[in-house]
MDAnalysis code that builds the backbone (N, CA, C; Angstrom):
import MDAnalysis as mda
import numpy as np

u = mda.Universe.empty(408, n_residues=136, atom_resindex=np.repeat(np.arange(136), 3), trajectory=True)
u.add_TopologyAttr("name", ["N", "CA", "C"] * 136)
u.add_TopologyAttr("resid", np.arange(1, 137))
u.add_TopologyAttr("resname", ["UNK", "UNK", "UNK", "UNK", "UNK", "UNK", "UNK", "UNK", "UNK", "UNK", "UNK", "UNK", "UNK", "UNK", "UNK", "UNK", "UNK", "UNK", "UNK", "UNK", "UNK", "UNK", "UNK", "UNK", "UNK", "UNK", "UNK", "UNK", "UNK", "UNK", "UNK", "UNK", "UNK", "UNK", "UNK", "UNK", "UNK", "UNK", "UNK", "UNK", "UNK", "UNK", "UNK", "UNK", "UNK", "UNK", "UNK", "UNK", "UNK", "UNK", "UNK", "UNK", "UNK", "UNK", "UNK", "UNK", "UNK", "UNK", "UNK", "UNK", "UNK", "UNK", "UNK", "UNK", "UNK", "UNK", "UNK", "UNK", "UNK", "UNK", "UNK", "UNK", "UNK", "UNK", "UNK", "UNK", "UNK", "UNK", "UNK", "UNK", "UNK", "UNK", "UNK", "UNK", "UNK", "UNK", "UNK", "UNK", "UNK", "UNK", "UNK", "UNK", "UNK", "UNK", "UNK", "UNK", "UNK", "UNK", "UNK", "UNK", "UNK", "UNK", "UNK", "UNK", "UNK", "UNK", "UNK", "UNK", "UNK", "UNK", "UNK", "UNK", "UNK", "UNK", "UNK", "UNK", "UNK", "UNK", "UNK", "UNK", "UNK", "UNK", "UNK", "UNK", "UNK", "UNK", "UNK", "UNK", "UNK", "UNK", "UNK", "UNK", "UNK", "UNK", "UNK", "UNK"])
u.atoms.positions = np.array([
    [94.058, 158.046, 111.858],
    [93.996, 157.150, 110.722],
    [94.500, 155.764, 111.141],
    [93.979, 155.148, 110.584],
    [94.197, 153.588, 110.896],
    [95.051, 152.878, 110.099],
    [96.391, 152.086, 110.608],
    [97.838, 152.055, 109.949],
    [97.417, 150.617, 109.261],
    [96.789, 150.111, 108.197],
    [96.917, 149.688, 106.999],
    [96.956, 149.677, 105.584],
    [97.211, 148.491, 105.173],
    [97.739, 148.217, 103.654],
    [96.999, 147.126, 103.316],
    [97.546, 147.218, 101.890],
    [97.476, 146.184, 100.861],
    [98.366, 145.721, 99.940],
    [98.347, 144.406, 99.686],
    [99.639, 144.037, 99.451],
    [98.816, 143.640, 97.922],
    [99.583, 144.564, 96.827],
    [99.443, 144.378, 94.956],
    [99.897, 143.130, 94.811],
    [100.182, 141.945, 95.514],
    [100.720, 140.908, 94.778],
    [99.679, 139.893, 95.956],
    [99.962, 139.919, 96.879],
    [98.802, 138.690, 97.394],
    [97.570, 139.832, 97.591],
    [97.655, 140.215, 97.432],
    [95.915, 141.076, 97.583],
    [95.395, 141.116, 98.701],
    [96.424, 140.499, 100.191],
    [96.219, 141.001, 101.827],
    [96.077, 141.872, 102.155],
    [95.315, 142.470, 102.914],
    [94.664, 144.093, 103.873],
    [95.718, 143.575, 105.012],
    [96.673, 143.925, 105.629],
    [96.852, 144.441, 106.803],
    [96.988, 145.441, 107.608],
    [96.611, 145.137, 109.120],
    [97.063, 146.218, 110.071],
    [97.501, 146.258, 111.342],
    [98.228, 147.412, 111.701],
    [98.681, 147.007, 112.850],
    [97.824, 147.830, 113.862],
    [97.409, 147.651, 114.777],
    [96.871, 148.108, 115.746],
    [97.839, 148.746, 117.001],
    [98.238, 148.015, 117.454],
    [99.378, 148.626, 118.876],
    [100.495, 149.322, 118.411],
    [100.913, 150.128, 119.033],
    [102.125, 150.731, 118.855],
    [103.362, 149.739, 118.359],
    [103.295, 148.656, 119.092],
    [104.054, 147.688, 119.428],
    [104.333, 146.656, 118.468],
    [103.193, 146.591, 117.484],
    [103.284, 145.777, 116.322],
    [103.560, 145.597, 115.426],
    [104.059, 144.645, 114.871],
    [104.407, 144.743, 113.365],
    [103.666, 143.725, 112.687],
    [103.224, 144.047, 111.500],
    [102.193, 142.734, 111.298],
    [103.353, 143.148, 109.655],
    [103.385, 141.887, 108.825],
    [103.443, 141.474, 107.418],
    [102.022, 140.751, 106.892],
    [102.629, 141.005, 105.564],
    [101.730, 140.341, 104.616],
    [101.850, 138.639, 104.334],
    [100.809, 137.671, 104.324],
    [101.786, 136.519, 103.887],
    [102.744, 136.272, 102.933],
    [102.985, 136.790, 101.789],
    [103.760, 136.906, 100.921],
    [104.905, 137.396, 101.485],
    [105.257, 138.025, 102.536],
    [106.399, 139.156, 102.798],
    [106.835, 140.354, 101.986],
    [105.774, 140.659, 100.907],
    [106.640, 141.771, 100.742],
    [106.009, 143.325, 100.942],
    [105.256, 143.276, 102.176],
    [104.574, 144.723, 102.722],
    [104.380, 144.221, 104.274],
    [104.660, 145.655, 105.252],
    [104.698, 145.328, 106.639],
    [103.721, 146.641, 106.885],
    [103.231, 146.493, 108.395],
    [102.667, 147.891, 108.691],
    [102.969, 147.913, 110.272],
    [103.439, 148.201, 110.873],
    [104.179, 148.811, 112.543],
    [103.683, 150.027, 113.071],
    [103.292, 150.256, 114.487],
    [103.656, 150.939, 115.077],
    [102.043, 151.473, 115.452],
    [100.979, 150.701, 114.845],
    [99.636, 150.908, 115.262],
    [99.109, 152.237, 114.798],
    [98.407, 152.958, 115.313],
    [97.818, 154.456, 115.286],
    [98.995, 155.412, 115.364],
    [99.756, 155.195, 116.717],
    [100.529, 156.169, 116.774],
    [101.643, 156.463, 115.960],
    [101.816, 155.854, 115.353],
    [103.108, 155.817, 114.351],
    [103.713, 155.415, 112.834],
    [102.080, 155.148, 112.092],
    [101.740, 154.390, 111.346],
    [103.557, 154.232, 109.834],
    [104.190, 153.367, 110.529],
    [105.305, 152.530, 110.317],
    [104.777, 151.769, 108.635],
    [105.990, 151.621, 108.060],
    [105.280, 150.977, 106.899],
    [106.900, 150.526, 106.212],
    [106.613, 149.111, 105.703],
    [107.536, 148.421, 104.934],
    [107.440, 147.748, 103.873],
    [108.057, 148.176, 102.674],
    [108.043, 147.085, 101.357],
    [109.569, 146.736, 100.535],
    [109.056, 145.877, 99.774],
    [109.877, 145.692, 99.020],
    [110.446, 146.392, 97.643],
    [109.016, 146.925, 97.292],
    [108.831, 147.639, 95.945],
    [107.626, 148.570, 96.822],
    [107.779, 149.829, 96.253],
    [106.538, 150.828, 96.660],
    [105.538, 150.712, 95.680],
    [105.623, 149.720, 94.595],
    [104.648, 149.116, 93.340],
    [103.421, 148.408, 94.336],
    [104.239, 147.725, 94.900],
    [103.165, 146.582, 95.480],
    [102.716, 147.144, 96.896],
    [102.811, 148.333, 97.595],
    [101.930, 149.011, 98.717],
    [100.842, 150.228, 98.913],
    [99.563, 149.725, 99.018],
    [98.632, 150.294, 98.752],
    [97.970, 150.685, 100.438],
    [98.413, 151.761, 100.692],
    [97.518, 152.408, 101.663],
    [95.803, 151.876, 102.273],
    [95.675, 151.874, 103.057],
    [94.114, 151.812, 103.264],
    [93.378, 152.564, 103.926],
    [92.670, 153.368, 103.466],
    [92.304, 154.772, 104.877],
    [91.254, 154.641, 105.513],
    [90.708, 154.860, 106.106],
    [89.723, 154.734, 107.633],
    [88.320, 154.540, 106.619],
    [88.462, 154.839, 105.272],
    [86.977, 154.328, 104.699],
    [86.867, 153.386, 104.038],
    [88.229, 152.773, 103.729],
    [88.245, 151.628, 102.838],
    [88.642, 152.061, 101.375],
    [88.944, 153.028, 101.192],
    [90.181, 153.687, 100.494],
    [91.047, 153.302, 99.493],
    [91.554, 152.612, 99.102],
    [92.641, 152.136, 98.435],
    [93.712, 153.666, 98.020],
    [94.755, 154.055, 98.583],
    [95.903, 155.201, 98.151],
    [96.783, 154.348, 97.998],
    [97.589, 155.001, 96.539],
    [98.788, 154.279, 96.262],
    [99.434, 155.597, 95.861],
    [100.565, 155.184, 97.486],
    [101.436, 156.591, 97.351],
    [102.436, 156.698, 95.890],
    [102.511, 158.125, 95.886],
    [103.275, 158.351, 94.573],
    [104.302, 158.677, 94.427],
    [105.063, 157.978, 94.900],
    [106.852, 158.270, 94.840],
    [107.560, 159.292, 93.990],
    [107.008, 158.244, 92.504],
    [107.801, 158.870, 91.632],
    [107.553, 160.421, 91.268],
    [106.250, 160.440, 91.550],
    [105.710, 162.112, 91.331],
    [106.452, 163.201, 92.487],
    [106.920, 162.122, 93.636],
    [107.309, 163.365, 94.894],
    [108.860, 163.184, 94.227],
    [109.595, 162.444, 93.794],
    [110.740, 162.468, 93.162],
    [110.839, 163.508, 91.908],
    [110.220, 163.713, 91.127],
    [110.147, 164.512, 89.688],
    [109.602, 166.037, 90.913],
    [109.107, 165.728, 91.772],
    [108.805, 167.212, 92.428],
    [109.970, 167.911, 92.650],
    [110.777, 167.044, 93.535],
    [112.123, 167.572, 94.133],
    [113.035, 167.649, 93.521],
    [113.078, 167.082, 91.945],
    [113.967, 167.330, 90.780],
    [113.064, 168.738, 90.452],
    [112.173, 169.143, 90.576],
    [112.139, 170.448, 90.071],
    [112.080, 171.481, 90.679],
    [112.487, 171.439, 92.218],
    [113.155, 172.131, 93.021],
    [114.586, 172.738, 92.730],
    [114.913, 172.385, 91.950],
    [116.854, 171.835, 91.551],
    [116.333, 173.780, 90.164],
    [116.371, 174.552, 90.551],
    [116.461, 175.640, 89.571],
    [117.393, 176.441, 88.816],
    [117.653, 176.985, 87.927],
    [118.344, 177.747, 87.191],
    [118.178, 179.438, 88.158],
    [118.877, 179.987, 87.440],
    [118.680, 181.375, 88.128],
    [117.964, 182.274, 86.980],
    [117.261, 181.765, 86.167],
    [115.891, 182.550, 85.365],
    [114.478, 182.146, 86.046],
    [115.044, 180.819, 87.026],
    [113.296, 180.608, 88.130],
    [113.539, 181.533, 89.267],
    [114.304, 181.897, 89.283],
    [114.652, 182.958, 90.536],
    [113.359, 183.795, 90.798],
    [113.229, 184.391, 89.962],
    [112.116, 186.010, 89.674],
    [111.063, 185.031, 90.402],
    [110.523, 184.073, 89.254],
    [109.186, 183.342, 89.500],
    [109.369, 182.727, 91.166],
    [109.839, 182.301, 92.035],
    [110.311, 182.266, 92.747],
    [110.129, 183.243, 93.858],
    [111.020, 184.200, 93.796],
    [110.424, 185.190, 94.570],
    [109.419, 185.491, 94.778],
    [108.645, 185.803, 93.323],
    [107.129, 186.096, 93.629],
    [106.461, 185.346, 94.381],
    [106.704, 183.886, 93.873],
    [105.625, 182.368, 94.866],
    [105.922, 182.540, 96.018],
    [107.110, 182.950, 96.232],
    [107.050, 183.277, 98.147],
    [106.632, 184.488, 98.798],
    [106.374, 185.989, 97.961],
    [106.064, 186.892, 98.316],
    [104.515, 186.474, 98.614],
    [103.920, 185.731, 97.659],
    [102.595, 185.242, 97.753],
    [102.618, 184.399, 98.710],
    [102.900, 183.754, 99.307],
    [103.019, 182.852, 100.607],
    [103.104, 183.861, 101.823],
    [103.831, 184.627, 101.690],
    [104.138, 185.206, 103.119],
    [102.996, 186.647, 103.142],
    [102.245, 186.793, 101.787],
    [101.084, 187.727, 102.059],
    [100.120, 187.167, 102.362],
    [100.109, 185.686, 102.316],
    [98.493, 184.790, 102.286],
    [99.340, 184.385, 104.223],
    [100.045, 184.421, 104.479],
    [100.205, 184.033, 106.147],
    [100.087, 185.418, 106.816],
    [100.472, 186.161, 106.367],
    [100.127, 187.617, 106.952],
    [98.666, 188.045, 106.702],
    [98.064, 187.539, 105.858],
    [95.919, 187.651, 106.454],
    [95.804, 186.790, 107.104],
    [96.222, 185.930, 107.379],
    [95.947, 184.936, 108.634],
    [95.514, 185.499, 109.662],
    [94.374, 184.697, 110.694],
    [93.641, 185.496, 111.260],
    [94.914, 185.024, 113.020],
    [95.008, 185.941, 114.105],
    [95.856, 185.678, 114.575],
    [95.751, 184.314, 115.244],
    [94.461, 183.946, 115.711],
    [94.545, 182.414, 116.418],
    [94.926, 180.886, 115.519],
    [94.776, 181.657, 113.533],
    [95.468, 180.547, 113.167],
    [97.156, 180.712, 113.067],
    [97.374, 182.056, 113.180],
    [99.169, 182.262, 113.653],
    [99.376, 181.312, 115.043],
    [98.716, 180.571, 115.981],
    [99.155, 180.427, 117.172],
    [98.707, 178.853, 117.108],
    [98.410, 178.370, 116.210],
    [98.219, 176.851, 116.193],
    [99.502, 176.153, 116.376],
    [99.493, 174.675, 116.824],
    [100.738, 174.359, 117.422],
    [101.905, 174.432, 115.997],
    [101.569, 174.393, 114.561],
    [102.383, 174.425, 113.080],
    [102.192, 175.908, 113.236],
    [103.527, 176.661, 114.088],
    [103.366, 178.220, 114.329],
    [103.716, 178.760, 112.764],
    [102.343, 179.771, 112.764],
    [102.774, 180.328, 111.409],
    [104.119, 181.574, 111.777],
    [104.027, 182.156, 112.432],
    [104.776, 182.704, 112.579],
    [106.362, 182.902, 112.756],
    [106.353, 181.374, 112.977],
    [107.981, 180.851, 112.514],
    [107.992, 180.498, 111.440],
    [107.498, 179.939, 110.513],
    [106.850, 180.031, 108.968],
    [107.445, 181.213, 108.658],
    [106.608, 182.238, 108.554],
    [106.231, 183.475, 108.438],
    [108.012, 184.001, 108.441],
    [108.779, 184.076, 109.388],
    [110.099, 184.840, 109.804],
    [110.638, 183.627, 108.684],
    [110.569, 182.827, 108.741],
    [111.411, 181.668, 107.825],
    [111.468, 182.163, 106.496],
    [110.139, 182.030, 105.494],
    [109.966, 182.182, 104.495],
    [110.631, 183.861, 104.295],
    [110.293, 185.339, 104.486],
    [110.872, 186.043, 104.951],
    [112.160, 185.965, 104.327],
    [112.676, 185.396, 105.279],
    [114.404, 185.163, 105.230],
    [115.241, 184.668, 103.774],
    [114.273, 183.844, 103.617],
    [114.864, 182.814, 102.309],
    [114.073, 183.760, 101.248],
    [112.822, 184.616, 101.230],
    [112.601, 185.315, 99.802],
    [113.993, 186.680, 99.635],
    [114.358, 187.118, 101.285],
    [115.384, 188.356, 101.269],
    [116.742, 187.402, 100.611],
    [116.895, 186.955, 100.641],
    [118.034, 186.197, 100.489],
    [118.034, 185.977, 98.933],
    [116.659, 185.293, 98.500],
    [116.637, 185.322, 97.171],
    [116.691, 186.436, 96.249],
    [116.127, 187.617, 96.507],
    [116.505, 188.695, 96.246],
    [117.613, 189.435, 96.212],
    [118.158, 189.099, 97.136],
    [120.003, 189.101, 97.266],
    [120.812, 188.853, 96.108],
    [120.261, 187.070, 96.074],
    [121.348, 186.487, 95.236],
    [120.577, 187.422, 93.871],
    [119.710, 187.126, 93.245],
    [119.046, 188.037, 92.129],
    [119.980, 189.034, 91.514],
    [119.883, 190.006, 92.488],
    [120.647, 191.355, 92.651],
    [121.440, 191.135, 92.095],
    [122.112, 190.425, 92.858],
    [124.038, 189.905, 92.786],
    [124.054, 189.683, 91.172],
    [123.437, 188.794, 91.209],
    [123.789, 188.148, 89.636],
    [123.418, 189.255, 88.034],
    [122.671, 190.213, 88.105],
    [122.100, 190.926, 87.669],
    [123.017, 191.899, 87.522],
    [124.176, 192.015, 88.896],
    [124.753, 193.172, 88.328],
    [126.428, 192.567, 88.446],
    [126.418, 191.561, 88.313],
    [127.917, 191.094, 88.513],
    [128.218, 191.072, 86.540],
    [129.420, 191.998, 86.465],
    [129.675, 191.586, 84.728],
    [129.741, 190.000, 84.573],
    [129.694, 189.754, 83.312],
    [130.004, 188.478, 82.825],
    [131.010, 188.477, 81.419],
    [131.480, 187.289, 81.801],
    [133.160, 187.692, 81.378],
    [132.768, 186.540, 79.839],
    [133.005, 187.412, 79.059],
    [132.859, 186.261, 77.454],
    [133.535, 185.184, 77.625],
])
C-alpha cells in the first residue's frame, strides 16, 4: 500500500515514498513517513487525516469506534458465559483450519495454544465465582 493522505483542512494528497521520508502537508497539520515500508503517519487532530489507498480511496480512520471497542472489552462477570462461548467458537473455527493455513508466518497454532489458555482460565474464574458464597 502506498503511504498517503489527505489533509480535511487544506485538501493536500500527500506521500511519502522512501523509507527515509517525511513529507507534511502545507498547512502542517498531517505528515506521512517512512515510504512503503513503514507507512508512518502524523496529525494534529485525527479529524483532519484521511488515508489514501492504492485506488484513490479516501479512508478516514475511526478512532473513536476502536476506542468505544476497547471500552467494551472492560466486562462484568455476567459477559463471562458469552465470552467463553466466542472463544470456544474461535478455537473450533482454527482447529478446521486446513494444516498449511496453521503454518503461515501469523502461526495459528500459537493462536490456537493462546486462545486455549485464556478460554481455560475463563472458565476457571466462572467456576470460582459461581461457587464462592456471597456475603449480604
Amino acid at each position: 500500500m502506498r503511504n498517503r493522505a489527505k489533509c480535511a483542512l487544506c485538501h493536500t494528497v500527500i506521500e511519502s515514498v522512501l523509507a527515509t521520508e517525511h513529507v507534511l502537508c502545507p498547512c502542517g497539520e498531517i505528515g506521512v513517513a517512512g515510504g512503503q515500508q513503514m507507512l508512518f503517519k502524523a496529525y494534529t487532530s485525527d479529524d483532519n487525516f484521511i488515508r489514501i489507498d492504492d485506488d484513490g480511496n479516501e479512508i478516514k480512520p475511526e478512532l473513536a469506534k476502536a476506542k468505544e471497542s476497547a471500552e467494551k472489552l472492560l466486562v462484568n462477570m455476567d459477559d463471562l458465559g458469552q465470552i467463553i462461548k466466542d472463544m470456544g467458537t474461535i478455537v473450533e473455527s482454527l482447529e478446521s483450519l486446513e494444516d498449511y493455513s496453521m503454518r503461515l508466518p501469523l502461526n495459528q497454532y500459537d493462536l490456537l495454544t493462546v486462545l486455549r489458555l485464556v478460554k481455560r482460565v475463563a472458565e476457571l474464574v466462572s467456576y470460582a465465582h459461581q461457587n464462592i458464597p456471597q456475603t449480604p
